[in-house]
TIKOLSE-980839 format. One record per atom (N, C-alpha, C): residue number from 1; chain; atom name; x, y, z. Coordinates in Angstrom, 2 decimals, m for minus. Each point is the difference from the previous one (the first is absolute). Last residue first. Layout:
<lumvos>
    n  chain  atom        X        Y        Z
  NUM      A    CA        X        Y        Z
...
</lumvos>
This chain:
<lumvos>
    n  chain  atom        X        Y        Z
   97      A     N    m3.70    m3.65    22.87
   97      A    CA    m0.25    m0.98     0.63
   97      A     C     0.70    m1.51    m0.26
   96      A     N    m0.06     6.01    m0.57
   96      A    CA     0.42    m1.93    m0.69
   96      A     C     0.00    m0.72     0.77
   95      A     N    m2.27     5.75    m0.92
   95      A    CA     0.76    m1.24     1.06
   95      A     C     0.24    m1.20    m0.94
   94      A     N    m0.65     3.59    m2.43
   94      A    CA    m0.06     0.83     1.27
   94      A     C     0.74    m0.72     0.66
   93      A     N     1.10     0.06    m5.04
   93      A    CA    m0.33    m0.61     1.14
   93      A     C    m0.44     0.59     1.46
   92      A     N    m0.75     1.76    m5.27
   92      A    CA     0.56     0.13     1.20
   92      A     C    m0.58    m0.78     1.27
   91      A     N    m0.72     0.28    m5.57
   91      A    CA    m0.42    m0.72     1.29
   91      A     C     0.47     0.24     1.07
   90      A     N    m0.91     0.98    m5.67
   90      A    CA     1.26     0.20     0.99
   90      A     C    m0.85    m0.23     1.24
   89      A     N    m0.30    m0.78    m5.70
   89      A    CA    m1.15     0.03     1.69
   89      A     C     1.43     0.02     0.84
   88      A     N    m0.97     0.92    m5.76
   88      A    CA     0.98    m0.53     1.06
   88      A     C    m0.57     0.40     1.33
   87      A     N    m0.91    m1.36    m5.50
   87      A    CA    m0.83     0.24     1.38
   87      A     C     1.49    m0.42     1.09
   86      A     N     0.05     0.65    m5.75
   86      A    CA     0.04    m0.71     0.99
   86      A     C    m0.57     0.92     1.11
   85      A     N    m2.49     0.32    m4.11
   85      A    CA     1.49     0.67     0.05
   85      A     C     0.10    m0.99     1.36
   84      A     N    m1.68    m2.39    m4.25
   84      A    CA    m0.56     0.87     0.81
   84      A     C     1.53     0.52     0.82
   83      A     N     0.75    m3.58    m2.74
   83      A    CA    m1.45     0.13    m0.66
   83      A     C    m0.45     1.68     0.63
   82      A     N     5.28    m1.57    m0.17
   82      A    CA    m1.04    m0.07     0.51
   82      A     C    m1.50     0.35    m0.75
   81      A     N     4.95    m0.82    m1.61
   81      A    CA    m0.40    m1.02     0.27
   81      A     C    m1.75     0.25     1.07
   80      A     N     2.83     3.83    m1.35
   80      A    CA    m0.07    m0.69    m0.90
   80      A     C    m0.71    m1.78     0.05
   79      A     N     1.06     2.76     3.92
   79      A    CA    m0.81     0.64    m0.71
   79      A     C    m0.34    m0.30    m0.84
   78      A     N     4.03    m1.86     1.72
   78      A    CA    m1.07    m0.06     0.88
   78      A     C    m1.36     0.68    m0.65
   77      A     N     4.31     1.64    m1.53
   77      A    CA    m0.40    m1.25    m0.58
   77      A     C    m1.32    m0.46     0.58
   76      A     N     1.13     4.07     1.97
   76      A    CA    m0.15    m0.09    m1.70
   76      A     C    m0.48    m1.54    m0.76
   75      A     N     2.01     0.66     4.68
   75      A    CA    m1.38     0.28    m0.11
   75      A     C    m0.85    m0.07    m1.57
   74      A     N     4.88    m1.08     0.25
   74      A    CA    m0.50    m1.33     0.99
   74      A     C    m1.58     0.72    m0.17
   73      A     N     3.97     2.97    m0.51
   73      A    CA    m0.71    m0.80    m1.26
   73      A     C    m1.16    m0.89     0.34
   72      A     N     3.79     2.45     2.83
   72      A    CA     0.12    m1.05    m0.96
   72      A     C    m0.57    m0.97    m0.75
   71      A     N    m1.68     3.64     2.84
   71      A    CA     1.60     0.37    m0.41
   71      A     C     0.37    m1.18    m1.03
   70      A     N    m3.78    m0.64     2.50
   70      A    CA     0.06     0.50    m0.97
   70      A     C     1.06     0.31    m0.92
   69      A     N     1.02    m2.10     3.72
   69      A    CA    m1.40    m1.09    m1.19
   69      A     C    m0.01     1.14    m0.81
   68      A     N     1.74     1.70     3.65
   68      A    CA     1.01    m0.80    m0.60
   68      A     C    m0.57    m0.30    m0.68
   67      A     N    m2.98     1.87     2.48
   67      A    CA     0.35     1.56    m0.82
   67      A     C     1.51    m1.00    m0.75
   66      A     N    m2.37    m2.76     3.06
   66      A    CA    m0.88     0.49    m1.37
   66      A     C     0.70     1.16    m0.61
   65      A     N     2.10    m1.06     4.25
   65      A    CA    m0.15    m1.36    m1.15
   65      A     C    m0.60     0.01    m1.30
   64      A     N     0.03     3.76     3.25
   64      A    CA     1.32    m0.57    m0.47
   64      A     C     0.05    m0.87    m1.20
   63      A     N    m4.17     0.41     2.64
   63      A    CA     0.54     0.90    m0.94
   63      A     C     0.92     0.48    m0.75
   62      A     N    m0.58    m3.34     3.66
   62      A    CA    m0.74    m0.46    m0.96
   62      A     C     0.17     1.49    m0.96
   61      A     N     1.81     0.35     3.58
   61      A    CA     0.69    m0.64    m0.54
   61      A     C    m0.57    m0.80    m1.01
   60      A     N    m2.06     3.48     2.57
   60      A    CA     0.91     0.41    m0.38
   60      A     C     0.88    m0.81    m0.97
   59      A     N    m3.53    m1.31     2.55
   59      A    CA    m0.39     0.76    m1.35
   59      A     C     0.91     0.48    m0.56
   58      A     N     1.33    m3.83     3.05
   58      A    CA    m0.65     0.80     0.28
   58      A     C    m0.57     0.72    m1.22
   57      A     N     2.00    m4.25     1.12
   57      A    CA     0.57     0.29     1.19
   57      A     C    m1.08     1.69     0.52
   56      A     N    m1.94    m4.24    m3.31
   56      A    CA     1.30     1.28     0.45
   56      A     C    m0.35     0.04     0.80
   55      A     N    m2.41    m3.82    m2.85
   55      A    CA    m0.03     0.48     1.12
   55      A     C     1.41     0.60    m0.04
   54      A     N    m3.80    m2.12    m3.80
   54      A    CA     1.42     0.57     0.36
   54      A     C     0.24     0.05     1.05
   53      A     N    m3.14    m2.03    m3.92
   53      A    CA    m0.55     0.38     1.22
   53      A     C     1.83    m0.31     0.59
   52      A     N    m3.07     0.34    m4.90
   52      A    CA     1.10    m0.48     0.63
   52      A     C     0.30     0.75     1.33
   51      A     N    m3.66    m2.26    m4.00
   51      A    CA    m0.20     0.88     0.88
   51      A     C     1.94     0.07     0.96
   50      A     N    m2.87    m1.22    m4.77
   50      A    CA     1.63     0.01     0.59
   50      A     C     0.01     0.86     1.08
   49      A     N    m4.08    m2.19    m3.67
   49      A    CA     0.05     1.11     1.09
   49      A     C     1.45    m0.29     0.48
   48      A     N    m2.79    m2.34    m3.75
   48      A    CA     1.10     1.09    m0.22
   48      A     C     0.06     1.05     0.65
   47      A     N    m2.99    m3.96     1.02
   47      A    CA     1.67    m0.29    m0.61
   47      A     C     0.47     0.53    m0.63
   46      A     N    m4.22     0.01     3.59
   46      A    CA     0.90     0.85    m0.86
   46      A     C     1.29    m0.31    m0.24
   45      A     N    m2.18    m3.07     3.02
   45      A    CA    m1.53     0.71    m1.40
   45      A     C     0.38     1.25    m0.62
   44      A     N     3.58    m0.52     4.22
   44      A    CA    m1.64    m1.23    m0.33
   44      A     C    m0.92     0.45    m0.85
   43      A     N     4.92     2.04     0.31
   43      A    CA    m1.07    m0.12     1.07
   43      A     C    m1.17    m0.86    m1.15
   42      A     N     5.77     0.68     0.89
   42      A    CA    m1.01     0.20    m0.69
   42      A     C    m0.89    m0.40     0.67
   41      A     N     4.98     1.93     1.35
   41      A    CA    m1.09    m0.78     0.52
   41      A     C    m0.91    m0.20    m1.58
   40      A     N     5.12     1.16     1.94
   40      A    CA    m1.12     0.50    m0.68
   40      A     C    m1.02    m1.48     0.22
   39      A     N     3.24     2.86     3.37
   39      A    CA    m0.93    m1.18    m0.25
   39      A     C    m0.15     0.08    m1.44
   38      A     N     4.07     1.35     3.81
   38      A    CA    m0.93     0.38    m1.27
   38      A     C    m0.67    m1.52    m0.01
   37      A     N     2.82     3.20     4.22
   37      A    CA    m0.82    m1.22    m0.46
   37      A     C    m0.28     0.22    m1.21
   36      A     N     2.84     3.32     1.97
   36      A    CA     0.27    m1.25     1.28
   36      A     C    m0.35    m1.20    m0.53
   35      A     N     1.72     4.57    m2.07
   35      A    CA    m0.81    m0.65    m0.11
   35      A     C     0.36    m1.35     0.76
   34      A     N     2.98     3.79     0.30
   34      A    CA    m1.34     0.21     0.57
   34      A     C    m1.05    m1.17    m0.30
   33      A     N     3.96     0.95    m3.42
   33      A    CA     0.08     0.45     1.10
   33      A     C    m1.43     0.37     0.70
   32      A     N    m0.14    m4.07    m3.33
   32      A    CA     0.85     1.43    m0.43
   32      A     C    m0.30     0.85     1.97
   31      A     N    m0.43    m4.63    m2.28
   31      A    CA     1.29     0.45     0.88
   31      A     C     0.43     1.36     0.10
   30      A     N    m4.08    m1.98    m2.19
   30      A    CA     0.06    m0.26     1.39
   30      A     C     1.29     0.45     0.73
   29      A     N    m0.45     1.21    m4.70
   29      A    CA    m1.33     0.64     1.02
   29      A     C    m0.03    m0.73     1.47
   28      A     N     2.78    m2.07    m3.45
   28      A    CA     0.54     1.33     0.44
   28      A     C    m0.50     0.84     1.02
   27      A     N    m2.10    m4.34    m1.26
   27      A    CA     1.38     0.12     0.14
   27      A     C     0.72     1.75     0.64
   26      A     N    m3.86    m0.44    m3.24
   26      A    CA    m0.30    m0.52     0.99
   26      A     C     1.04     0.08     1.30
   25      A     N    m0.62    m0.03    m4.83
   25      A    CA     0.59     1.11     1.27
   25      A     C     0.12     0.12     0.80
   24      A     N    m1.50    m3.65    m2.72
   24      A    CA     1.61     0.01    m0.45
   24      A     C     0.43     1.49     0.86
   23      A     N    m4.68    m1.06    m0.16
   23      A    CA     0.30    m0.34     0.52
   23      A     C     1.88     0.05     0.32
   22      A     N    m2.19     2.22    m3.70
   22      A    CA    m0.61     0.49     1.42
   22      A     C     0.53    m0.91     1.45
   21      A     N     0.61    m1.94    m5.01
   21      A    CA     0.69     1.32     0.52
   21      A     C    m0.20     0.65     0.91
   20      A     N    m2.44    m3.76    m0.76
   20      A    CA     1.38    m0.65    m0.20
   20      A     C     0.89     1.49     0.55
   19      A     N    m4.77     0.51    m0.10
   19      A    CA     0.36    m0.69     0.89
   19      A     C     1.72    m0.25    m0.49
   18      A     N    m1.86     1.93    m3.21
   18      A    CA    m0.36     1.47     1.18
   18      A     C     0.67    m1.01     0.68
   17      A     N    m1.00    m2.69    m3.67
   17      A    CA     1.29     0.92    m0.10
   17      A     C     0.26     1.08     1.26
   16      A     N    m3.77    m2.84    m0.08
   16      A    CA     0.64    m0.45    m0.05
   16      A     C     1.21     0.58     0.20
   15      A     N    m3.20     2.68    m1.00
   15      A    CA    m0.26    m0.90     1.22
   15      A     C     0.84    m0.78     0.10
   14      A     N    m2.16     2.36    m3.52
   14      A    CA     1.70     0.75     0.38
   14      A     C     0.02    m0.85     1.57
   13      A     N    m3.85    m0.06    m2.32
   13      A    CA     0.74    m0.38    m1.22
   13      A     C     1.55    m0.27     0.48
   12      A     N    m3.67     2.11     2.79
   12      A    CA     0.02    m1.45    m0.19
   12      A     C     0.49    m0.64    m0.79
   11      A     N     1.23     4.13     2.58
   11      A    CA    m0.44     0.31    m1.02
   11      A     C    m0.30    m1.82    m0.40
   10      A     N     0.20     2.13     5.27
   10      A    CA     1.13    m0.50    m1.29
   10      A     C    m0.72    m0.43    m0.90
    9      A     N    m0.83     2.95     5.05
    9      A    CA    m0.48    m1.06    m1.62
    9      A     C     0.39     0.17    m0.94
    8      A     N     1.21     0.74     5.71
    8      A    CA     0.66    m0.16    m1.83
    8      A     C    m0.68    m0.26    m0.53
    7      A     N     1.16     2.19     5.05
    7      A    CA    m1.10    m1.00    m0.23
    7      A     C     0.07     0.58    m1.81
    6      A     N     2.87     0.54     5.26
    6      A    CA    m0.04     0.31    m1.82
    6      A     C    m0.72    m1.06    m1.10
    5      A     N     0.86     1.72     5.76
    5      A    CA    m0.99    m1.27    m0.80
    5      A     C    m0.11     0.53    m1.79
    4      A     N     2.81     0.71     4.83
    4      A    CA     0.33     0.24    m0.87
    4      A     C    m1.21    m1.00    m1.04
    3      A     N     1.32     1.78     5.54
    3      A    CA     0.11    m1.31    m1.17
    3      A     C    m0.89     0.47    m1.05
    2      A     N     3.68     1.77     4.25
    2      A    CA    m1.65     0.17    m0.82
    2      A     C     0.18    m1.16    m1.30
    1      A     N     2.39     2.10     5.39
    1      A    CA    m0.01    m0.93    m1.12
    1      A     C    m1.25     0.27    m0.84
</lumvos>
């Protein structure tokens, strides 16, 4: 398993509009093959941070998933709404407690 830390700064003009549509994908991204958990999260004393925190089955199926997003546009737009380039952290579970 690995978890997935895709960390966002969203353009402060475009904030509003990023959340309504970013979230509205939300949906898909959880039912998509392999994905077990989604978070999005925001963090304390940065209100244009979109941190969003995932868990797969594996790298494999998280790559799937992103090489679909692109395919259909989804990275492109994403880009347009960001201040900076996004940050992606990958985590491999050793143990779970």
């Amino acid at each position: 398993m690995i978890i997935v830390n895709l960390q966002l700064k969203v353009k402060p003009e475009k904030k509003e509009e990023f959340i309504e549509w970013f979230y509205g994908l939300l949906p898909d991204t959880r039912n998509y093959d392999g994905c077990s958990e989604l978070n999005a999260c925001s963090i304390a004393g940065e209100p244009n941070a979109v941190d969003v925190i995932s868990k797969w089955e594996s790298q494999e199926k998280y790559d799937t998933y992103l090489a679909w997003r692109e395919e259909e546009g989804t990275l492109t737009t994403l880009a347009d709404y960001l201040s900076e380039e996004p940050v992606f952290r990958f985590l491999t579970v050793e143990k779970q407690f």
